[in-house]
C-alpha positions as CSV (number, residue, x, y, z in Angstrom):
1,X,153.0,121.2,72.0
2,X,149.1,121.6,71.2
3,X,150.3,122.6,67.5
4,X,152.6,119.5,67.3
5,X,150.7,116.8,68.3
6,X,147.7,118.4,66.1
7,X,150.3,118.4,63.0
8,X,151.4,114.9,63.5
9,X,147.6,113.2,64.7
10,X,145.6,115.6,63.0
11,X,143.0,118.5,63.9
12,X,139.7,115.8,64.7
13,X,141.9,114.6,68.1
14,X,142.6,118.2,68.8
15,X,141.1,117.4,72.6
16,X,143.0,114.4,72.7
17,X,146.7,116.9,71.9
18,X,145.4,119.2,74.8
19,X,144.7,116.2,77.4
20,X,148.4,114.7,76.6
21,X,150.3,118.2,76.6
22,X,148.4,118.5,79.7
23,X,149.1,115.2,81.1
24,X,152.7,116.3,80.1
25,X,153.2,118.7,82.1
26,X,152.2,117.0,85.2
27,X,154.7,114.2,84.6
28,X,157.1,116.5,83.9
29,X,156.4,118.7,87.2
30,X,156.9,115.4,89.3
31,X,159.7,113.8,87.1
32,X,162.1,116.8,87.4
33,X,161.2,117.7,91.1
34,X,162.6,114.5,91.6
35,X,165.6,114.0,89.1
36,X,166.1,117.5,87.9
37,X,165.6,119.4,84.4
38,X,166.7,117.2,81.9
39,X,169.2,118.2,79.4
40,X,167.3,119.2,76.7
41,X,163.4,119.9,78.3
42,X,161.7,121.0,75.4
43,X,163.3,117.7,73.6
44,X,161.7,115.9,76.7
45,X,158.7,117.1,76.6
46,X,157.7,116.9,73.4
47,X,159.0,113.4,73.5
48,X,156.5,112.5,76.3
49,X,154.2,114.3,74.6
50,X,154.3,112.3,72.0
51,X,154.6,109.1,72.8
52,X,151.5,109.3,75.2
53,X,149.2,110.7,72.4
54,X,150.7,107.2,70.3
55,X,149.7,105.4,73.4
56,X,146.4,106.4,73.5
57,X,145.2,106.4,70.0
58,X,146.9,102.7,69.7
59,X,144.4,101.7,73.3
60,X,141.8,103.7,71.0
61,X,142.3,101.5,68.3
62,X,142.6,98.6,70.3
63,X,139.1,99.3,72.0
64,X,137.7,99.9,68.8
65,X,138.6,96.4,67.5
66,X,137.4,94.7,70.3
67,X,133.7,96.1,70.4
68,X,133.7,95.4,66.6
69,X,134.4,91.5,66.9
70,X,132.2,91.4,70.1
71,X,129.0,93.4,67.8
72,X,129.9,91.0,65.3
73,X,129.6,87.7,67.8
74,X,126.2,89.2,69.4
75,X,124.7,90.1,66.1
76,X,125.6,87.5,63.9
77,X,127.2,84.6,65.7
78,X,130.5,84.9,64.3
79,X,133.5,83.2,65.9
80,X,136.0,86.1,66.8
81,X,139.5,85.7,65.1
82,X,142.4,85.0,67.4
């Protein structure tokens, strides 16, 4: 899963693949001791996977964005854009 995630969001958030897979594999420990294996599990878990790594790196982004228009208001007064 490591491998995937690095071939889809590149090798500079290599920590961030190994937090998700890991994350993964707790979610999948409690989802399936509660509803059983799922029909295809590597299908699900990669899917997790994946979608948790998109989740993060969009909050990322978001974060990012945010501390940029709130330098830009400190520093030099600009109104933020809506």
């Amino acid at each position: 899963m490591v491998a995937y995630l690095s071939r889809i969001f590149g090798m500079g958030r290599l920590e961030l693949a190994e937090d998700v897979v890991q994350d993964t594999l707790c979610k999948a420990l409690e989802a399936w001791s509660l509803h059983g294996l799922p029909e295809n599990p590597s299908a699900w878990l990669m899917r997790v996977a994946r979608n948790r790594a998109i989740d993060l790196v969009r909050r990322d982004q978001l974060g990012q964005a945010k501390n940029a228009r709130a330098t830009c208001t400190a520093m030099f007064s600009c109104s933020p854009a809506s």
